[in-house]
C-alpha positions as a Markdown table, in Angstrom:
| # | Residue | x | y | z |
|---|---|---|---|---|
| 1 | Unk | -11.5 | 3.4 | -59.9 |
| 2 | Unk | -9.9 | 4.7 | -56.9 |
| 3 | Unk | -10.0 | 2.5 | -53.8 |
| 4 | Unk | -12.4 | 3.9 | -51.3 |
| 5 | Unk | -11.2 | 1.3 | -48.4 |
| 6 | Unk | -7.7 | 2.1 | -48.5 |
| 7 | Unk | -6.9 | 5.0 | -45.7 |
| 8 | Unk | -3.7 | 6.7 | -46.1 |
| 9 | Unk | -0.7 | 5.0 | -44.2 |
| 10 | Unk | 0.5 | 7.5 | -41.3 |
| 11 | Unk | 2.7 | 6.4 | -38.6 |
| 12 | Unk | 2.1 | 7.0 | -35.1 |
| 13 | Unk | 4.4 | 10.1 | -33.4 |
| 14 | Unk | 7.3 | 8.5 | -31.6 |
| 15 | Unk | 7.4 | 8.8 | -27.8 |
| 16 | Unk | 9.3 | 11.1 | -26.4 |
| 17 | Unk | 12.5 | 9.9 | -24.6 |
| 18 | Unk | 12.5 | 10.9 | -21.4 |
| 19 | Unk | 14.8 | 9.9 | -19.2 |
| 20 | Unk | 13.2 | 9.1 | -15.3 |
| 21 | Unk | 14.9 | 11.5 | -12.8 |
| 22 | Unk | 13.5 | 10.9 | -9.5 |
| 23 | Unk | 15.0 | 8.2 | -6.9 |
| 24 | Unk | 13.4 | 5.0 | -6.8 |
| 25 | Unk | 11.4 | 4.4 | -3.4 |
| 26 | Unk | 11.8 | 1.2 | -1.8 |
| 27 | Unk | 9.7 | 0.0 | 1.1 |
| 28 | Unk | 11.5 | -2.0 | 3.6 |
| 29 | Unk | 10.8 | -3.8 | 6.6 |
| 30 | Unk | 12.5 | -5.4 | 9.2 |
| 31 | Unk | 13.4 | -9.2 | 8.4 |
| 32 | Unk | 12.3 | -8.2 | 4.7 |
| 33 | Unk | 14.5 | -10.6 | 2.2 |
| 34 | Unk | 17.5 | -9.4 | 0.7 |
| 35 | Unk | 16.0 | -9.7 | -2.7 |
| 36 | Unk | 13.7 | -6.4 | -2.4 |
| 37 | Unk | 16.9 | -4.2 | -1.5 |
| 38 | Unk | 19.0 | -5.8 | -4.4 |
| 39 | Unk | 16.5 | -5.0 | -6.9 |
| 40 | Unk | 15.7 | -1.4 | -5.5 |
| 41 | Unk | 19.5 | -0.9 | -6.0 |
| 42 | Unk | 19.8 | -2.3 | -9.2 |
| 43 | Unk | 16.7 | -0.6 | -10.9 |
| 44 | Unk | 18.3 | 2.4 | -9.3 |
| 45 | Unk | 21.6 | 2.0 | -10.8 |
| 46 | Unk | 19.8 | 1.3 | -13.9 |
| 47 | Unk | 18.0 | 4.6 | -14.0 |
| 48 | Unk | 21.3 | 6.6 | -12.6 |
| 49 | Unk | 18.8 | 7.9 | -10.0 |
| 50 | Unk | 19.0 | 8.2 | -6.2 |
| 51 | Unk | 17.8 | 5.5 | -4.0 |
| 52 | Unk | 15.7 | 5.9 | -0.7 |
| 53 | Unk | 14.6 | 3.1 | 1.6 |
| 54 | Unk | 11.5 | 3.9 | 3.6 |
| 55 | Unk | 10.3 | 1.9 | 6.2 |
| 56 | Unk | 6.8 | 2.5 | 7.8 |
| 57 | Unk | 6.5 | 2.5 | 11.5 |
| 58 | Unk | 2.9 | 2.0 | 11.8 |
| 59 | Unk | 2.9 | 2.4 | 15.6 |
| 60 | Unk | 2.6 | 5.8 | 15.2 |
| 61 | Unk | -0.1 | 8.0 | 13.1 |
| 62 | Unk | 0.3 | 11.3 | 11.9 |
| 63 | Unk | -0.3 | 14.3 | 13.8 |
| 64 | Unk | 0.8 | 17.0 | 11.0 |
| 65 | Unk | 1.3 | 16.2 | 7.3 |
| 66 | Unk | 4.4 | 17.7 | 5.1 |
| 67 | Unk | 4.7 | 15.3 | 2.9 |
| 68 | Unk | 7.9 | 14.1 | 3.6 |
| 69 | Unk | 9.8 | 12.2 | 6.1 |
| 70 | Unk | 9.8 | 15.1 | 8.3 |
| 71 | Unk | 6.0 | 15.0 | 9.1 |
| 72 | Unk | 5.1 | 15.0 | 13.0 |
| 73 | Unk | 3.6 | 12.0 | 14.2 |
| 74 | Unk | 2.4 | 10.2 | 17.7 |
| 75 | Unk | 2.5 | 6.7 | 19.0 |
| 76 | Unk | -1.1 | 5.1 | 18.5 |
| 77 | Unk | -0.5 | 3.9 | 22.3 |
| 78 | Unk | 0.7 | 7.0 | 24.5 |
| 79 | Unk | 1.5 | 4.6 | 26.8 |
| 80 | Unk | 3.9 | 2.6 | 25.4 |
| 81 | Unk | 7.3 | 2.5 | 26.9 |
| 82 | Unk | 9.5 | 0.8 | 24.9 |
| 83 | Unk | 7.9 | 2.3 | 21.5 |
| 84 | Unk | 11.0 | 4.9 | 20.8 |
| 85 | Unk | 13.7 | 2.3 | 21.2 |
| 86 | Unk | 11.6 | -0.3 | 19.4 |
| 87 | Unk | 11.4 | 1.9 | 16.2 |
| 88 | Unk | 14.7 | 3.3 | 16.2 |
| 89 | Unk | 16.3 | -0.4 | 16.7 |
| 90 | Unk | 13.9 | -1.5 | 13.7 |
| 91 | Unk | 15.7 | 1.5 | 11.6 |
| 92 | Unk | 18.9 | 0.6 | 12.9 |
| 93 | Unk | 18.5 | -3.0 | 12.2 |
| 94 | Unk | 17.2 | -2.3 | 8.5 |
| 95 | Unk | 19.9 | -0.1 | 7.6 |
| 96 | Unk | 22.4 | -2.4 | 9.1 |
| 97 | Unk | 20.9 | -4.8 | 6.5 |
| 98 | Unk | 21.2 | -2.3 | 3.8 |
| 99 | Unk | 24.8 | -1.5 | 4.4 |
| 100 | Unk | 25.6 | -5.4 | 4.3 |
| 101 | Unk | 23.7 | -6.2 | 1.2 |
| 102 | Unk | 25.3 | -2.6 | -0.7 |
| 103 | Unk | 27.9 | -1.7 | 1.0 |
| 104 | Unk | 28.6 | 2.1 | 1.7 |
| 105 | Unk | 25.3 | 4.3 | 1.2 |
| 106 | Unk | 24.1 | 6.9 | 3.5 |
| 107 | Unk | 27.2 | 9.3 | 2.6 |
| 108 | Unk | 25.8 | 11.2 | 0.2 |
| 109 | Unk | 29.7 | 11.6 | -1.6 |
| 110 | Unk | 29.7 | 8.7 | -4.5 |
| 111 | Unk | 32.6 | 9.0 | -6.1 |
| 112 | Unk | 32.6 | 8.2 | -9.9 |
| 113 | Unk | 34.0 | 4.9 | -9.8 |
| 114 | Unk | 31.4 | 3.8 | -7.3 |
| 115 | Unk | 29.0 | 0.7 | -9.0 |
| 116 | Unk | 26.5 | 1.1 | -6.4 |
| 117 | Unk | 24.4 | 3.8 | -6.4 |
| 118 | Unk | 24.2 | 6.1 | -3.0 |
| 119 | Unk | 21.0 | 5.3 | -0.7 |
| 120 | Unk | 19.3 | 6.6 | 1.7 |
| 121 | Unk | 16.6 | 5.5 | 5.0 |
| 122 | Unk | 14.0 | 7.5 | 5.9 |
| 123 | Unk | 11.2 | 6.6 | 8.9 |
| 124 | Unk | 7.4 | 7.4 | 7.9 |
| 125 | Unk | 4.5 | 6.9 | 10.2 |
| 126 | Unk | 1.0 | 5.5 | 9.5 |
| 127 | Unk | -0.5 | 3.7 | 7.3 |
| 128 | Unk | 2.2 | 1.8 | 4.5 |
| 129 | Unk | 0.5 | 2.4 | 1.3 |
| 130 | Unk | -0.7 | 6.1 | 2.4 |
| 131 | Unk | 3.2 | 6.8 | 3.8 |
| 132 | Unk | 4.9 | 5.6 | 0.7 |
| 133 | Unk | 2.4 | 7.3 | -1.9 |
| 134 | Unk | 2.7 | 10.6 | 0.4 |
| 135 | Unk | 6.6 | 10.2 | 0.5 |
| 136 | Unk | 7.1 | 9.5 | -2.8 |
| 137 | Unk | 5.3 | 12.4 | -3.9 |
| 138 | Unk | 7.3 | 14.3 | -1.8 |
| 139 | Unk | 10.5 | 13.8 | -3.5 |
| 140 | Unk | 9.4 | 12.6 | -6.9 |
| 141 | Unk | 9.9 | 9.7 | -7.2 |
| 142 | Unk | 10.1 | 7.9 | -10.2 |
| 143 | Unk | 9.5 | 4.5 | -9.2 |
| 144 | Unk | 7.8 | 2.8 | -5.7 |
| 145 | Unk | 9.8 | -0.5 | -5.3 |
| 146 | Unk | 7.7 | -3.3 | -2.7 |
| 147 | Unk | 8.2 | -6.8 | -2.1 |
| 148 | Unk | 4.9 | -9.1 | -1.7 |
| 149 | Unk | 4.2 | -10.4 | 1.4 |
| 150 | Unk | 5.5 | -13.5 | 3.2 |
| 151 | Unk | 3.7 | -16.9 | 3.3 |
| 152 | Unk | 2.4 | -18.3 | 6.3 |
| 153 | Unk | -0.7 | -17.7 | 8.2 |
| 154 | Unk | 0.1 | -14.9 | 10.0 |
| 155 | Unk | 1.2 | -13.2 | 6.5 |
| 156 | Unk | -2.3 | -14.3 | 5.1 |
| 157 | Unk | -4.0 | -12.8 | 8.1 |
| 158 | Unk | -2.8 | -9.5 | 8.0 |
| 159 | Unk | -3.3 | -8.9 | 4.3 |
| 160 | Unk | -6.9 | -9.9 | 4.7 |
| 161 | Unk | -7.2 | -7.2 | 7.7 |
| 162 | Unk | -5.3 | -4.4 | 6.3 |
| 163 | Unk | -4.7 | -5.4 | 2.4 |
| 164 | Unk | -1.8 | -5.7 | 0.1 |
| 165 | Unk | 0.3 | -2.5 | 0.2 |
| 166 | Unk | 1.1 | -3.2 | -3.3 |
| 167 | Unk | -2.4 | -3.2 | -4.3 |
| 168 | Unk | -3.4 | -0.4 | -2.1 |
| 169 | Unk | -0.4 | 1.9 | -4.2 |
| 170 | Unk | -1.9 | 1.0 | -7.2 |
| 171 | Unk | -4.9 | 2.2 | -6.9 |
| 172 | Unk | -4.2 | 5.1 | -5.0 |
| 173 | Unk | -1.5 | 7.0 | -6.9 |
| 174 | Unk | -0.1 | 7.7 | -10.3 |
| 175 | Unk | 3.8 | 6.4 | -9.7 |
| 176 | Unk | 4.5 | 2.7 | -11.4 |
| 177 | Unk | 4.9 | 0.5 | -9.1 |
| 178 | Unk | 7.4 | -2.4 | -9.1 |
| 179 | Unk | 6.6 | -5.6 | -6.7 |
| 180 | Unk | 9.1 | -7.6 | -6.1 |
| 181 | Unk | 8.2 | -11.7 | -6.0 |
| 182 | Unk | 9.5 | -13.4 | -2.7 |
| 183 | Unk | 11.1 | -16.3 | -3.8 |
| 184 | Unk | 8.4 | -18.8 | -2.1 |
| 185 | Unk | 10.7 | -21.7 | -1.3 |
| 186 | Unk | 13.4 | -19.5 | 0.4 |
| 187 | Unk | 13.4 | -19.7 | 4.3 |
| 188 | Unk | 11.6 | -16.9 | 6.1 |
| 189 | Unk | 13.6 | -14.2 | 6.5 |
| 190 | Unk | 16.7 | -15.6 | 4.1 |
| 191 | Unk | 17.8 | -13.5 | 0.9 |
């Protein structure tokens, strides 16, 4: 008697290997722990992809979307003096930061005995999550790379007005995104 409850044994189709080829977008901020750039570079070495740090000025909104770093954008306060200087020594400081924790980058000429993969810094405007999504569209990406927030009240504060960024780029785009644990027992601003 043949066995009615017995379904034929069939094995799922394998996934396709395919191998990421965008850079890995990180999000960076000033006084950000070390630990987020590391691990941006690593999973980008990793991968053998590119590498592109973005930091969000969020002074400024934007005025005229391309979808890239190169989209025009206004200080929220016309007023402001000090705002130019302000953001550029935020970028400078950040990539100074970068270039102590990896070394090199920004050249754009690896050679093939390099071990650490070439990177880049690019300056958005507006809102994090929306800036990063947007960029990482742009050129992409395979991967959005955050760190969680700091502790401390004034951390706490600001994630209850404006919410995670983490969370926010889940739920508004299709890239994976990698968050990065702050070691929670490390000074404030240490690596």
């Amino acid at each position: 008697m043949p066995d009615h409850h017995k379904r034929p044994q069939t094995h799922p189709a394998p996934l396709p290997h395919q191998k990421m080829t965008g850079p890995v977008v990180a999000g960076v901020v000033p006084g950000q722990p070390a630990i987020v750039i590391r691990q941006a570079a690593a999973l980008a070495y990793s991968l053998g992809v590119g590498l592109v740090f973005a930091y969000v000025d969020v002074t400024r909104y934007l005025v005229e979307e391309h979808g890239g770093a190169d989209d025009t954008s206004a200080p929220i306060d016309p007023d402001g003096v000090d705002e130019p200087d302000d953001v550029e020594g935020a970028a400078r400081a950040i990539r100074e930061r970068i270039s102590a924790e990896l070394g090199a980058g920004d050249r754009g000429d690896a050679g093939a005995g390099d071990t650490e993969p070439d990177w880049s810094l690019v300056t958005l405007a507006g809102e994090p999550a929306r800036s990063l999504a947007r960029f990482a569209e742009s050129v992409h990406a395979c991967v959005i790379v955050v760190g969680t927030r700091e502790r401390g009240v004034g951390a706490r504060l600001e994630e209850f007005l404006i919410g995670s960024v983490a969370v926010h780029l889940t739920h508004r785009q299709h890239r994976p995104v990698l968050v990065i644990p702050l070691d929670p027992h490390a000074p404030q601003g240490g690596s």
